[in-house]
C-alpha positions in Angstrom: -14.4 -0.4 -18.3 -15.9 -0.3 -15.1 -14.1 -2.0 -12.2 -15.1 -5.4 -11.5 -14.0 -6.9 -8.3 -14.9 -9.5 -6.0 -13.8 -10.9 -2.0 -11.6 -13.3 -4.0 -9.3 -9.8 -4.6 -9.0 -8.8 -0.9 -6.5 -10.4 1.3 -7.9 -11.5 4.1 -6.5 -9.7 8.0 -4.6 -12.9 8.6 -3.0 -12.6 5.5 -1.9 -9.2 5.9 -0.7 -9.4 9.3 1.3 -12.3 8.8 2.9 -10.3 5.0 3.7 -7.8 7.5 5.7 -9.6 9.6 7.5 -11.3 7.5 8.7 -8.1 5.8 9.1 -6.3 9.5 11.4 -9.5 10.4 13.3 -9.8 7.2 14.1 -6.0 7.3 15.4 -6.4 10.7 17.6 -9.9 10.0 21.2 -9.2 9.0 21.7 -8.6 5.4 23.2 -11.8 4.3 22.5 -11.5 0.3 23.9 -8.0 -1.3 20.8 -8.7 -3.9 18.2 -8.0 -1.5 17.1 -5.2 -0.3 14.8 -5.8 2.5 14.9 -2.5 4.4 13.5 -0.9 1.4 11.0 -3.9 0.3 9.2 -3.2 3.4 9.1 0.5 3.3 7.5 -0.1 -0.2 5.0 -2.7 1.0 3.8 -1.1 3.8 3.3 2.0 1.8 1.1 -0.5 -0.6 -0.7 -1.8 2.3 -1.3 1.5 4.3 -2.1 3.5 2.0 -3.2 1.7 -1.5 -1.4 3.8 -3.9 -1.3 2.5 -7.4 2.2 1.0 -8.4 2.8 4.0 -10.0 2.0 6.5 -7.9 5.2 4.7 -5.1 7.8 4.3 -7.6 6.9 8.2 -8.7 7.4 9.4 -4.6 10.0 11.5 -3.7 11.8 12.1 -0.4 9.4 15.8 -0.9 6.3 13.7 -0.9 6.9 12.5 2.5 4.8 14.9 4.8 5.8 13.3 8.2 5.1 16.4 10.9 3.0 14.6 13.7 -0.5 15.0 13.2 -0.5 16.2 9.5 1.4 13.0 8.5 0.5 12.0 4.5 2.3 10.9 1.0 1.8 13.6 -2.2 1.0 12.0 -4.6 1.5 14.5 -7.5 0.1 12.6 -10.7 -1.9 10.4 -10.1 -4.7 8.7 -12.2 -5.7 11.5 -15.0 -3.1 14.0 -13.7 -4.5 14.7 -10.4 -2.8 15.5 -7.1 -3.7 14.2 -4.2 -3.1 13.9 -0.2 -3.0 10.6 1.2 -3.4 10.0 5.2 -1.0 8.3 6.8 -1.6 5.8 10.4 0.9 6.8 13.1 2.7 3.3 12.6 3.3 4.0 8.7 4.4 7.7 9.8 7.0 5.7 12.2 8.5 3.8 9.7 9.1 6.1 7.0 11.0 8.6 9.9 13.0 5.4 10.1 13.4 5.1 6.6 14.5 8.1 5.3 17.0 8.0 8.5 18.4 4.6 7.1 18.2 6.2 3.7 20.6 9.0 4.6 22.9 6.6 7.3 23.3 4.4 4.1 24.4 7.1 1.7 21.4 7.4 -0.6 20.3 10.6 -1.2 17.6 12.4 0.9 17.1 15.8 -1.4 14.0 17.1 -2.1 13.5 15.4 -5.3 15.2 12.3 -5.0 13.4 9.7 -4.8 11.9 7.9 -1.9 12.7 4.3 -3.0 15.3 3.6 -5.5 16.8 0.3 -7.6 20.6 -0.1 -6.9 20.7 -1.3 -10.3 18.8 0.9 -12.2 18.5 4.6 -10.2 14.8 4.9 -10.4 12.4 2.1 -8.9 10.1 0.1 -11.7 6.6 -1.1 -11.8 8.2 -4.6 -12.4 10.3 -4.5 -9.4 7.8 -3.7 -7.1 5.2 -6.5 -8.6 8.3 -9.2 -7.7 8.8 -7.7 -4.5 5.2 -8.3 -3.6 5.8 -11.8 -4.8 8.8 -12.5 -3.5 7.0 -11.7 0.3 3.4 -13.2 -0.4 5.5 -16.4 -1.2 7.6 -16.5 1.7 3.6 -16.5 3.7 1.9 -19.1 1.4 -0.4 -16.4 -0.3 -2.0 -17.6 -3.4 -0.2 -16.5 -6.8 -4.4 -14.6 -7.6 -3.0 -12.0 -5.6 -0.5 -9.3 -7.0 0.9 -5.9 -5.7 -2.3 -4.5 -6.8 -4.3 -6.6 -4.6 -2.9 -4.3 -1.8 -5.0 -1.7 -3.0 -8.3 -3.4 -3.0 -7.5 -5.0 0.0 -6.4 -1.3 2.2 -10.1 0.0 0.3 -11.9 -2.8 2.1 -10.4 -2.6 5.8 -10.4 1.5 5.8 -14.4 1.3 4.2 -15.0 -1.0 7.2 -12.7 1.0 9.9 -14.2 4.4 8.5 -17.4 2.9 9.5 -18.7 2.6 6.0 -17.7 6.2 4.9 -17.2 5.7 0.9 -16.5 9.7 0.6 -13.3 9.1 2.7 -12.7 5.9 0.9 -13.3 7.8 -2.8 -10.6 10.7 -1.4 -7.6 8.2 0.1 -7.7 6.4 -3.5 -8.0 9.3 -5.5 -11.1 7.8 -7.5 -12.5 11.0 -10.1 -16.0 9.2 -9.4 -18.1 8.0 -6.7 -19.0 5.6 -8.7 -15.7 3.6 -9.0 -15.6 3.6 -5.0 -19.3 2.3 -5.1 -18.0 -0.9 -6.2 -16.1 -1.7 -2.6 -19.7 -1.0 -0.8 -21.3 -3.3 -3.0 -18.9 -6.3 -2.6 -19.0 -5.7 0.9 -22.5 -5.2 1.7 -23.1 -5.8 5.6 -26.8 -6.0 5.2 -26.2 -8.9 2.6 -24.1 -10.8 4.9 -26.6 -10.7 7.8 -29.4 -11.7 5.2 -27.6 -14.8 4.4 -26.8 -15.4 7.6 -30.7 -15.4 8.4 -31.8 -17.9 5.7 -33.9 -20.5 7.3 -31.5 -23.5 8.1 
């Protein structure tokens, strides 16, 4: 089916800057529940946010998957939707943090070999889609974000800010979200047509 999606499934800036922060400060708080894991949660939501990678695709990440060499700094993503491998572009911020991460990983005693991987579930070993989706909710709750939104929503909602920052370049936009087809990345220049926003804004009033 083809991808239907309106501005109702983006998160607006304000709403992402303030997820942010929450996570950045939580992270940064002394641990005072053994449960949680908020070091890790945002790590994983900023990976969601900076990159949009499918849930999938960041429970599947190994420590190998992390390129972080100034300059060339991306996540592997090596099956991805139909099989496909991919190279996903990482901000300097995002770069940062994972240094930081995988530092904390190794100070903490979790592994940091090639193929372990990058986020892991004290509980279980290896990091589920379900985790991740009450992660997400967990955070977007703690910001007043309304329940319409998931984890997935933090790939629509990276799509529209890098369409717009890329100044409208859908090729780029096609290649960070490893779509097969144009076509499916179409859908983000639709929704978010400039010219239809100024025509609406030029109605006679």
């Amino acid at each position: 089916m083809p991808l239907e999606i309106t501005y109702e499934d983006f998160m607006a800036p304000s709403q992402v800057r303030a997820l942010k922060e929450y996570c950045r400060q939580r992270a940064e708080a002394p641990a005072s529940d053994a449960r949680t894991h908020p070091v890790r949660d945002w790590a994983i939501l900023h990976v969601a946010l900076d990159t949009g990678l499918r849930v999938s695709e960041i429970c599947a990440l190994q420590i190998r998957d992390a390129i972080l060499d100034g300059g060339h700094a991306s996540l592997i993503v090596r099956d991805g939707k139909g099989g496909k491998k991919r190279g996903v572009k990482l901000g300097t911020a995002l770069e940062g943090h994972l240094r930081d991460f995988v530092a904390w990983k190794q100070a903490t005693g979790e592994s940091i070999a090639t193929d372990a991987p990058l986020f892991v579930s004290t509980r279980t070993g290896a990091l589920t889609r379900t985790a991740v989706y009450r992660i997400f909710r967990t955070c977007a709750d703690a910001v007043g974000i309304p329940e319409r939104f998931s984890i997935h929503s933090c790939r629509h909602t990276y799509a529209s800010m890098l369409y717009r920052a890329s100044n409208f370049n859908l090729r780029l936009v096609q290649k960070q979200l490893g779509h097969r087809s144009i076509q499916t990345t179409q859908i983000y220049a639709d929704v978010l047509d400039e010219d239809a926003l100024v025509a609406v804004e030029n109605l006679p009033q």
